[in-house]
LUMTI-784344 format. One record per residue (C-alpha): residue in three letters; x, y, z. Coordinates in Angstrom, 2 decimals. Each point is the difference from the previous one (the first is absolute). Layout:
<dokols>
dokol r->ALA	east->X	north->Y	up->Z
...
</dokols>
This chain:
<dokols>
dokol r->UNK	east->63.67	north->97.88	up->155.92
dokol r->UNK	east->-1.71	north->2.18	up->-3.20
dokol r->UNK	east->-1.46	north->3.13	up->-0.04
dokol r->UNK	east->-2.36	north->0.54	up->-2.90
dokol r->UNK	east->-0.83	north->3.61	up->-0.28
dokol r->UNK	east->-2.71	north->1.39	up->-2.49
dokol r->UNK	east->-1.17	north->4.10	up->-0.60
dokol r->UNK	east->-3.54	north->0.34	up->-0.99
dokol r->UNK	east->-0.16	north->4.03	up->-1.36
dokol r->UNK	east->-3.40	north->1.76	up->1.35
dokol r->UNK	east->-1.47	north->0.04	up->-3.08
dokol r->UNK	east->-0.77	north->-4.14	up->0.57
dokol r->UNK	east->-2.23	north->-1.33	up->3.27
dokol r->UNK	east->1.17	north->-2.49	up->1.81
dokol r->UNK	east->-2.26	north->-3.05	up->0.66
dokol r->UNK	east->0.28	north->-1.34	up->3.57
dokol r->UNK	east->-0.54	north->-3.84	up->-1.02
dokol r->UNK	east->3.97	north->-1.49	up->0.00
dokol r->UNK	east->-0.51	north->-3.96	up->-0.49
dokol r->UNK	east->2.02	north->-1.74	up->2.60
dokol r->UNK	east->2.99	north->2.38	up->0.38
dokol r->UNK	east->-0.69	north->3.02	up->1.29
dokol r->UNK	east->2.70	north->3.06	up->-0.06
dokol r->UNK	east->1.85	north->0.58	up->3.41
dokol r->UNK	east->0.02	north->3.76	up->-0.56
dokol r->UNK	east->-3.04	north->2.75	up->-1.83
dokol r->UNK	east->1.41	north->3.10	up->-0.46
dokol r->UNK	east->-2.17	north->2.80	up->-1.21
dokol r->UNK	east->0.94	north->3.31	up->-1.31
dokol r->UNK	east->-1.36	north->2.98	up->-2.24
dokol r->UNK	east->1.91	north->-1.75	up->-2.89
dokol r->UNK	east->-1.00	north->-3.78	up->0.40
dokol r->UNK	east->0.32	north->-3.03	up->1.83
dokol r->UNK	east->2.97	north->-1.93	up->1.12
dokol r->UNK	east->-0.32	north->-3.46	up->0.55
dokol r->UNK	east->2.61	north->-2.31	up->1.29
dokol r->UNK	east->-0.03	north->-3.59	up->0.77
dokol r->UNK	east->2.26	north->-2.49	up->1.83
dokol r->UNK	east->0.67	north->-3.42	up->-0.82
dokol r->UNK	east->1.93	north->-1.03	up->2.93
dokol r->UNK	east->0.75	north->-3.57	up->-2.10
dokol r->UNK	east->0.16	north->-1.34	up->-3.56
dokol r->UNK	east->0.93	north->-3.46	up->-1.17
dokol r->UNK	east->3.03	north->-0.35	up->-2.77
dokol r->UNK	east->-2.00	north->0.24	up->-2.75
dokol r->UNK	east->-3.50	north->1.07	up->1.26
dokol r->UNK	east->-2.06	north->2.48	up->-1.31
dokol r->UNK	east->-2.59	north->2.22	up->1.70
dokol r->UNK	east->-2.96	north->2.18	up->-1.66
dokol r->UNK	east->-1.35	north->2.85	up->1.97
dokol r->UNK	east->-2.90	north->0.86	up->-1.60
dokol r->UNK	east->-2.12	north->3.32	up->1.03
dokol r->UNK	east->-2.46	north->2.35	up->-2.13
dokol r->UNK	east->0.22	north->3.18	up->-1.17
dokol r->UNK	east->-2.72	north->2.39	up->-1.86
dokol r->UNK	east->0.89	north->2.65	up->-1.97
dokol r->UNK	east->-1.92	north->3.74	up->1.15
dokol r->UNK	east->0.41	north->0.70	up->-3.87
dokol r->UNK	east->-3.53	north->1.23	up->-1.33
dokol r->UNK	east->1.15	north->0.29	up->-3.37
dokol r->UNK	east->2.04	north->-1.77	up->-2.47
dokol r->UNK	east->3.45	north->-0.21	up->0.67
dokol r->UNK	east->2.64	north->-2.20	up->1.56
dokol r->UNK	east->2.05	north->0.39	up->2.97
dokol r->UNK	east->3.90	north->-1.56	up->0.25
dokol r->UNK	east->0.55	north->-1.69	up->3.60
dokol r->UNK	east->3.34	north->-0.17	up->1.33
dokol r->UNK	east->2.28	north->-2.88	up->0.05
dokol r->UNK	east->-0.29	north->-2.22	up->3.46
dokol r->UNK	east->3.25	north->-0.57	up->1.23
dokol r->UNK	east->1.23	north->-3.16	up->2.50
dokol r->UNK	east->2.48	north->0.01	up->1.85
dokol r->UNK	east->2.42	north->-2.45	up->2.20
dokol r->UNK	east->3.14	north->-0.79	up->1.65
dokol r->UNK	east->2.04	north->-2.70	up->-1.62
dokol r->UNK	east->1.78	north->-2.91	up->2.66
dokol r->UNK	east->3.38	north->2.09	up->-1.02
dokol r->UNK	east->-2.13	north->2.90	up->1.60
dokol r->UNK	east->-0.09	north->1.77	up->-3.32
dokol r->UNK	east->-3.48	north->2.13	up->-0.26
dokol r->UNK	east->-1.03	north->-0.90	up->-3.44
dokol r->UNK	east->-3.14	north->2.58	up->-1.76
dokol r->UNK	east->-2.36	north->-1.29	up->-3.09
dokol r->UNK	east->-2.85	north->1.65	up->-1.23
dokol r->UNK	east->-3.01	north->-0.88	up->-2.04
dokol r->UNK	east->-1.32	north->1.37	up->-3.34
dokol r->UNK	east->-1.91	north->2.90	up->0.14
dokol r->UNK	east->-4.15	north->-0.82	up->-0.52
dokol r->UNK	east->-2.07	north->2.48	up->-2.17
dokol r->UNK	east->-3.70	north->0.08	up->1.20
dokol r->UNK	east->-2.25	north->1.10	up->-2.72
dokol r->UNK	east->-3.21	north->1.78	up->1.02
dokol r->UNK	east->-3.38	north->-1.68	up->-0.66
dokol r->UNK	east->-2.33	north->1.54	up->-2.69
dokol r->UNK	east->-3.09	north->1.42	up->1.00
dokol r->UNK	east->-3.24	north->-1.54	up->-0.92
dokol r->UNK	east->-2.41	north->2.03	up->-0.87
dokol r->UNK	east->-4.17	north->-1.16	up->-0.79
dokol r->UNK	east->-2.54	north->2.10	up->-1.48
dokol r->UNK	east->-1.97	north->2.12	up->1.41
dokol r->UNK	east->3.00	north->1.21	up->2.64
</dokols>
């Protein structure tokens, strides 16, 4: 059993397209959103992606540093083992602007 947990600040919007797995648990709050997923099995050796998009509600130039994702399990010794990703930076896009605007 693995819980993959992921914080999205508010400052990003959360896209509701999730591929084939979906998180188990949304949370919502004034500061961001929480997601969790559980992957109730994983083979020795298998790897899982779970992809989902994100846009940034930057209007200007500038970046914005996400926050690591962190895993974690219970070992068969029943030790609860925690890893975490690397953080992502999201750079904003640049405006185009056409003449005449």
């Amino acid at each position: 059993h693995l819980k993959v947990k992921d914080f999205l600040p508010s400052s990003v919007k959360l896209h509701d397209d999730f591929g084939t797995l979906k998180p188990s648990k949304i949370e919502q709050s004034d500061k961001g959103v929480r997601l969790t997923w559980d992957v109730l099995t994983l083979e020795p050796g298998e790897e899982r992606i779970i992809p989902y998009k994100v846009d940034t509600k930057l209007h200007s130039l500038g970046k914005l540093l996400l926050p690591n994702a962190v895993v974690q399990f219970r070992e068969k010794n029943n030790k609860e083992t925690v890893n975490s990703s690397n953080k992502l930076t999201i750079y904003a896009p640049k405006e185009e602007h056409h003449l005449g605007e």
